[in-house]
PLY file of the C-alpha trace (Angstrom):
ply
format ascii 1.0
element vertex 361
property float x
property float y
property float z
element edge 360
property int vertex1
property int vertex2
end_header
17.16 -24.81 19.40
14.09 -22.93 18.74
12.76 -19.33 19.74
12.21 -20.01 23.09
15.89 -20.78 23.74
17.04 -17.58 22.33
16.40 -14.01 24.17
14.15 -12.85 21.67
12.11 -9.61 23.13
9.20 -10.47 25.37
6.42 -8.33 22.86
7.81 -10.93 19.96
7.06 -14.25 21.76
4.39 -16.36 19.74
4.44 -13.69 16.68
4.21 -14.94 13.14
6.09 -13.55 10.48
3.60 -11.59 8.38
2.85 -12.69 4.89
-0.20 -13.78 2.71
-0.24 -17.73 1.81
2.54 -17.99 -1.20
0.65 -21.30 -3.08
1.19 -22.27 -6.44
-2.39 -22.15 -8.10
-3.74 -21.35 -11.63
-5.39 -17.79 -10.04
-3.45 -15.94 -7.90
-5.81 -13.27 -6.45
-5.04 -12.33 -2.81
-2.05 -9.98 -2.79
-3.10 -7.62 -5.08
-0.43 -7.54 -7.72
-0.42 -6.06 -11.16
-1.73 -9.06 -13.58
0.23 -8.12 -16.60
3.78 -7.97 -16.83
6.30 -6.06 -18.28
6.42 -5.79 -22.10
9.85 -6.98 -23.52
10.46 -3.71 -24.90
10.48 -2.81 -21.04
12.13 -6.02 -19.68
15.26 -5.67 -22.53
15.87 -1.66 -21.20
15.85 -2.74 -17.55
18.29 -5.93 -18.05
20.62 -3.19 -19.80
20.00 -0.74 -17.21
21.03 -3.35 -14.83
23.82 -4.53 -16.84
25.19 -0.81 -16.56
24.51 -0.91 -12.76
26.32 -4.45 -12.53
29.48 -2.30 -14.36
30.03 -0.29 -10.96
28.58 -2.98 -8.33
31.98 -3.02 -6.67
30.81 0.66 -5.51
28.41 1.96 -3.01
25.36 3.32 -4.61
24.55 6.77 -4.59
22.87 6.64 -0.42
20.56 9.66 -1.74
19.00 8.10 -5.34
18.83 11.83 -5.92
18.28 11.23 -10.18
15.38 8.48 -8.81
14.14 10.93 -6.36
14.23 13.51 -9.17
12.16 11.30 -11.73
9.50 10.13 -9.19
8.82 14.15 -7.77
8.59 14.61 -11.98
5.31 11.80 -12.29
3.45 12.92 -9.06
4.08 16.60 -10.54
1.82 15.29 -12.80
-0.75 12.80 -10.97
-2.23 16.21 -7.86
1.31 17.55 -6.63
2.49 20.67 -7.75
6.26 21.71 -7.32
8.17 18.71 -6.21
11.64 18.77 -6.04
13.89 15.65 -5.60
14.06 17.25 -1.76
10.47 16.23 -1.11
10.39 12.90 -2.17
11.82 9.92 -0.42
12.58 6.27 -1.67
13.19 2.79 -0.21
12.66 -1.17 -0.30
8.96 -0.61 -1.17
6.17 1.60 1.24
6.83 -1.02 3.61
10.52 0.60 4.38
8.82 3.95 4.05
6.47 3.44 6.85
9.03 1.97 9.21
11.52 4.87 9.06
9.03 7.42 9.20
7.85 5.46 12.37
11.72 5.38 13.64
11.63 8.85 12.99
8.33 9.97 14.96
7.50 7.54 16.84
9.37 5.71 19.14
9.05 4.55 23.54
6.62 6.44 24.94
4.65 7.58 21.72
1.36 6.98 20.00
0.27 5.89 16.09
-3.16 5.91 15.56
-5.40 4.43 12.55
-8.82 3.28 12.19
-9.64 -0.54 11.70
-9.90 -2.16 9.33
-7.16 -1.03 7.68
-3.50 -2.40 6.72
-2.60 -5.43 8.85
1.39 -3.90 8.56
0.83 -0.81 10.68
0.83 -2.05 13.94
3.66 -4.24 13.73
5.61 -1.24 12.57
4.60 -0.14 15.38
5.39 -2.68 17.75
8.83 -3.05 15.80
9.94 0.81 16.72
8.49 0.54 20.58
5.50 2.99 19.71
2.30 2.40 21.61
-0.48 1.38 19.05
-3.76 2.73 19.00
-6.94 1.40 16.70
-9.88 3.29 16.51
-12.95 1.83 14.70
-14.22 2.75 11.15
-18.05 2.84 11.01
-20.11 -0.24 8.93
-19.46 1.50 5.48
-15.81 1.59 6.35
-15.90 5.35 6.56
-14.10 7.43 9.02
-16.34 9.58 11.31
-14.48 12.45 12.16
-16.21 13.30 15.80
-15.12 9.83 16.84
-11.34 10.55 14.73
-11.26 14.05 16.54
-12.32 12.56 19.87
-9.43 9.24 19.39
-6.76 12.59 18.44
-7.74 14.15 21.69
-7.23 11.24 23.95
-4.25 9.94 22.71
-2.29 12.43 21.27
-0.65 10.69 18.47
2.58 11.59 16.98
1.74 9.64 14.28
-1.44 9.10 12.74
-2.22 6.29 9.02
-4.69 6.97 6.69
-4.81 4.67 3.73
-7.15 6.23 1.17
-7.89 3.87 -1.03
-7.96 1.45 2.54
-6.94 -1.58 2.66
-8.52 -4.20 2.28
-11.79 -2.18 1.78
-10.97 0.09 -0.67
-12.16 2.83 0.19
-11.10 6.26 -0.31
-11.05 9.14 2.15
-12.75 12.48 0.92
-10.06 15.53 1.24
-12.26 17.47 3.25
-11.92 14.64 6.04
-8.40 14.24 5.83
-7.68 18.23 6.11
-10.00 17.71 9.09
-7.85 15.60 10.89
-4.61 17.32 10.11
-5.98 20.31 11.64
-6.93 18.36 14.62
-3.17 15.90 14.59
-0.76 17.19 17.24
2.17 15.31 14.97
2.31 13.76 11.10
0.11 12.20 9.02
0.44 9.84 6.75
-1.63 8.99 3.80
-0.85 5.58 2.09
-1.72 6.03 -1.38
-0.70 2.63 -2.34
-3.40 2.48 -4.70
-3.97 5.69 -5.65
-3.93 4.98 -9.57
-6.64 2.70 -9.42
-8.81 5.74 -7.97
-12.22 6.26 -9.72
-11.93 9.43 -11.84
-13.08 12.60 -9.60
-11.59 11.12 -6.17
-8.46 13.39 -5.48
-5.15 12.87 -4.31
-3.57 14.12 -0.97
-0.51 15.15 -2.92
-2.97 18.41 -3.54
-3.16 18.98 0.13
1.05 19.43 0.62
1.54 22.84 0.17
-0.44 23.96 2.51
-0.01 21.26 5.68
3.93 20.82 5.95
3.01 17.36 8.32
1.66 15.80 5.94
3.60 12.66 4.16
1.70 10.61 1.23
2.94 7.87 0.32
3.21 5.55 -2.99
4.28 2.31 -4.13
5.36 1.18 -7.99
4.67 -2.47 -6.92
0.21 -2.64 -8.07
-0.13 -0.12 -10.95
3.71 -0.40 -12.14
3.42 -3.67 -12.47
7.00 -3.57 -10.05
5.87 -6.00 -7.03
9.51 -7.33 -7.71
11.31 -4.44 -7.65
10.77 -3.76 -4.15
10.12 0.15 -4.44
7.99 2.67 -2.55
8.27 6.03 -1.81
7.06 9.26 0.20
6.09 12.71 -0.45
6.44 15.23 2.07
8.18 18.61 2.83
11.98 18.78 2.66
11.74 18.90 6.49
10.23 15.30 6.87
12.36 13.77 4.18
15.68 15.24 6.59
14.09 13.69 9.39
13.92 10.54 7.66
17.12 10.38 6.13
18.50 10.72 9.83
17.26 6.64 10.35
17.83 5.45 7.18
20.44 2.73 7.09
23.53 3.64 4.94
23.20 2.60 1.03
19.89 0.87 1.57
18.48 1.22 -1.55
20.69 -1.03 -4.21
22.19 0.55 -7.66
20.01 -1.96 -9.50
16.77 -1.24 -7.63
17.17 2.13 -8.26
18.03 1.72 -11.86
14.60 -0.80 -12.86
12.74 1.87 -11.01
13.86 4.97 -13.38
13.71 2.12 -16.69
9.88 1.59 -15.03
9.75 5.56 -14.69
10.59 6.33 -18.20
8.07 3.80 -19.39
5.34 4.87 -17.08
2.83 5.36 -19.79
3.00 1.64 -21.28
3.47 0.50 -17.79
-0.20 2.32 -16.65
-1.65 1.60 -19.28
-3.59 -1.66 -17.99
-4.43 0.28 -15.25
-7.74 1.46 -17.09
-8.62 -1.86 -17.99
-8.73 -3.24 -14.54
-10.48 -0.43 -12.68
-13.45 -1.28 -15.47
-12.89 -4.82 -14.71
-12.96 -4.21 -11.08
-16.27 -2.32 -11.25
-17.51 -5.44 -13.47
-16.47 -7.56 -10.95
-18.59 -5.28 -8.10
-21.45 -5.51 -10.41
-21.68 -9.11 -10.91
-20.93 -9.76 -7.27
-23.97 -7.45 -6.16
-26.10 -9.32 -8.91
-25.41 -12.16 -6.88
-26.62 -10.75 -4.13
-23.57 -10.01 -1.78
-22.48 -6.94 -0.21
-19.35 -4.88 -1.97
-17.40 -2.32 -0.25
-17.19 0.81 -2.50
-13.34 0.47 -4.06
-10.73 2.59 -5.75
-8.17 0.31 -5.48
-7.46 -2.88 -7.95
-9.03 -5.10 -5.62
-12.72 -5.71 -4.08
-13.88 -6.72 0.03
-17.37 -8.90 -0.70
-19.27 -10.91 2.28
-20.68 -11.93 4.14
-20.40 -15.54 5.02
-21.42 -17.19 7.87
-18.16 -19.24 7.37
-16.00 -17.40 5.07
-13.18 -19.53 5.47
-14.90 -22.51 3.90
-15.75 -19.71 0.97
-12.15 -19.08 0.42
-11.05 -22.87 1.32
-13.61 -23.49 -1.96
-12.07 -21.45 -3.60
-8.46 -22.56 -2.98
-9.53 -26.44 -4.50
-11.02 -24.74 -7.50
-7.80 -23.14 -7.98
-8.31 -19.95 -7.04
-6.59 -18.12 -4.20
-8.22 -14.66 -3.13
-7.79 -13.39 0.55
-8.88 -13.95 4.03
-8.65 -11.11 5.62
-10.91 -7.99 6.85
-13.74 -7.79 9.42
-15.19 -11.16 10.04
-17.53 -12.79 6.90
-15.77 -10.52 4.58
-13.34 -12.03 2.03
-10.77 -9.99 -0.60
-10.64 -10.71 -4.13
-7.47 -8.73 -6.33
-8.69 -7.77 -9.91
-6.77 -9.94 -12.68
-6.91 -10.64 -16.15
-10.99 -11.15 -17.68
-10.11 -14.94 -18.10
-8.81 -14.61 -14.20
-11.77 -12.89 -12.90
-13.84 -15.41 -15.16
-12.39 -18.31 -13.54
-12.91 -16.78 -10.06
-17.04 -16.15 -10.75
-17.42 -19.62 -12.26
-15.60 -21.32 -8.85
-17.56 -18.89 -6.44
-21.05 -19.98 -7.87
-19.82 -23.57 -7.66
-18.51 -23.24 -3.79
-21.78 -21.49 -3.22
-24.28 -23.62 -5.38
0 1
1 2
2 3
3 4
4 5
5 6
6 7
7 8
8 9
9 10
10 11
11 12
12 13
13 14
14 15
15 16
16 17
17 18
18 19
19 20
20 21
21 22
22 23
23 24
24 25
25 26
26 27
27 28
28 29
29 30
30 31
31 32
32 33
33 34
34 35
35 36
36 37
37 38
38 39
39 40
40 41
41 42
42 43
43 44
44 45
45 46
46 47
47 48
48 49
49 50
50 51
51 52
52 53
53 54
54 55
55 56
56 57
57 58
58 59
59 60
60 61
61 62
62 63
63 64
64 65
65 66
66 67
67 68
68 69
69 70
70 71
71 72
72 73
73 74
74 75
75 76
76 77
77 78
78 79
79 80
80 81
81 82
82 83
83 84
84 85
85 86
86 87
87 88
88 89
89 90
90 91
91 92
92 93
93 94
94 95
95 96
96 97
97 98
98 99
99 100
100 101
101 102
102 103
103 104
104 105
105 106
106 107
107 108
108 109
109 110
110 111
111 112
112 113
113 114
114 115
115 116
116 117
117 118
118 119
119 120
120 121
121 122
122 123
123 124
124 125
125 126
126 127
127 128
128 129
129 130
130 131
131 132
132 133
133 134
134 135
135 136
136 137
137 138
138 139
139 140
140 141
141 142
142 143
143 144
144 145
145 146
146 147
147 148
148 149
149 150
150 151
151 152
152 153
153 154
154 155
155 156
156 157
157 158
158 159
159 160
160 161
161 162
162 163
163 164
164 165
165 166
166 167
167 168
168 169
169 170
170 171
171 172
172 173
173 174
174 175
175 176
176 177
177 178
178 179
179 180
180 181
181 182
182 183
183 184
184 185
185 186
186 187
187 188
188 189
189 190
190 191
191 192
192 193
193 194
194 195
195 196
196 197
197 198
198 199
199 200
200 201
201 202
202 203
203 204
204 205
205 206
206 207
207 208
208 209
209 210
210 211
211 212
212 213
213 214
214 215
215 216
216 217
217 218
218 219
219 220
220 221
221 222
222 223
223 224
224 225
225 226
226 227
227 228
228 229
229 230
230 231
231 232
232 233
233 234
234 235
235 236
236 237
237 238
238 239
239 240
240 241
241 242
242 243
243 244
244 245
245 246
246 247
247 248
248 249
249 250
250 251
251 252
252 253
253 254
254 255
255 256
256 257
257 258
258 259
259 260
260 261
261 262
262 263
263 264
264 265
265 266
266 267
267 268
268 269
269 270
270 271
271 272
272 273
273 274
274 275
275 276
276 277
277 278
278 279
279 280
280 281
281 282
282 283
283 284
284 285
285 286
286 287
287 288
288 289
289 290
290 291
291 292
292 293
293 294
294 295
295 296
296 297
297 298
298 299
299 300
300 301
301 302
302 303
303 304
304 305
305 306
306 307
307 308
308 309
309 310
310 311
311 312
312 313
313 314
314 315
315 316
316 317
317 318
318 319
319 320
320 321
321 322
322 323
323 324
324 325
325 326
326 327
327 328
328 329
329 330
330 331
331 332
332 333
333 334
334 335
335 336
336 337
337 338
338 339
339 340
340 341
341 342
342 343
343 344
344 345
345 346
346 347
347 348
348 349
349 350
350 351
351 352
352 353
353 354
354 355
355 356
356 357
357 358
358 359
359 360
């Protein structure tokens, strides 16, 4: 049997199951994880804090992760929010889950998301997976967002639900707050920014989290899989007015986020300060790694994140293809002739330079 013996929904026919190539190479650079892993000190309190959990697996876990909740409104009370409660923040099985039950929860048949390519590949099959109609307006050649063109897009379509990732991915660029007040002034229904790698942020770009208080539509969201170091754990979360997070809890499947993920994330919590504190490191060796790229004479896109978009090629794949039989895997992905390289270790991003100038040579 395959698919086309089964009555799989007509929108799904010849759709791929998303992912970035899994390959087992010496440099993994494409999915923009966290290079260094959890100290023991941090791995020997989460395997107790899971051994606790394991105690009581035969129960249901507590459906609201109100103490998790609790602990993550704590850090962003401390990274731009002010005043966060366990009511206004929301948890799940990384941003990913985020995004799809806000989506189940404003958008839906017969409504619109909006974004502006090239952003996150993700956010218009969350769209297609909830029946909302998907709408992609175009960033200009810089990558930034210009807001006649947003407000004009806003005006057309009328979006219930409008993405902003700030820093974007895969460019890496980071919205000013000026612009992204703009457009909630101009959004007839939410907006989301995906702050995914908001740690990695150059010192002086803000947060969104400053913007809650006064714009009670607005939802940022976060992830602890780049700067926690917790792609593994599986958990992202949302920050929003006690209103949104109600709305959301109305789709949320029953118990979905597990006693143990919920216990590594408060262990990770706890330790936030050893578990950031790489984080400094690579945005230096990220803007090392836009320097030496511009030396050799290709174009950068400017990035807050922990990873850089460089181009152009005239065949890009065969760039990244070079790459791959060097042993280095980076990403394909982005507006045609660009390619995406994730910030790793110096002896990573040393191997990566010395196999670019030999694919290029």
């Amino acid at each position: 049997m395959s698919l086309d013996d089964l009555p799989l929904r007509d929108e799904l026919r010849g759709e791929v199951p998303y992912g970035a190539p899994q390959l087992d190479v010496p440099v993994q650079l494409n999915v923009n994880e966290n290079p260094y892993a959890p100290s023991e000190t941090v791995v020997a309190a989460m395997a107790a804090a899971v051994a606790d959990a394991a105690r009581s697996l035969n129960r249901y876990p507590d459906r609201e992760a109100l103490a998790l909740r609790a602990d993550l409104a704590s850090y962003l009370n401390g990274d731009g929010a002010s005043g966060l409660s366990a009511a206004n923040v929301w948890a799940a099985n990384g941003s990913n889950e985020v995004m799809q039950q806000l989506l189940l929860a404003f958008g839906g048949p017969g409504r619109v998301a909006l974004s502006f390519a090239p952003t996150y590949s993700m956010y218009p099959e969350y769209a297609r997976d909830t029946h909302t109609t998907w709408v992609a307006g175009r960033r200009g050649d810089d990558f930034s967002i210009d807001l006649d063109v947003a407000r004009a897009a806003i005006a057309e379509h009328q979006p219930s639900v409008i993405f902003l990732a700030s820093p974007n991915n895969p460019t890496g660029t980071a919205l000013p707050l000026d612009h992204i007040e703009a457009l909630l002034q101009a959004a007839p229904g939410v907006v989301i920014v995906d702050e995914a790698y908001a740690e990695f942020r150059r010192d002086g770009t803000p947060s969104a989290l400053t913007l809650l208080p006064q714009h009670p539509r607005l939802v940022v969201t976060r992830t602890m899989s780049k700067a926690f170091a917790l792609a593994g754990g599986r958990l992202g979360y949302l920050a929003a007015s006690s209103a949104v997070v109600d709305a959301v809890r109305i789709v949320r499947l029953p118990y979905h986020l597990s006693a143990v993920s919920q216990a590594v994330a408060r262990v990770a919590l706890a330790h936030c300060d050893e578990l950031l504190a790489a984080v400094g490191e690579l945005r230096a060796e990220r803007d090392r790694t836009v320097a030496w790229l511009q030396d050799q004479g290709h174009q950068t896109a400017e990035s807050d994140a922990n990873f850089v978009l460089f181009g152009k090629f005239p065949d890009r794949h065969a760039v990244w293809q070079g790459l791959l039989d060097r042993g280095v895997l980076i990403r394909e992905t982005g507006p045609d002739g660009w390619l995406r390289v994730s910030i790793g270790t110096p002896e990573e991003m040393a191997a990566f330079k010395a196999a670019l100038t030999e694919v290029l040579a």
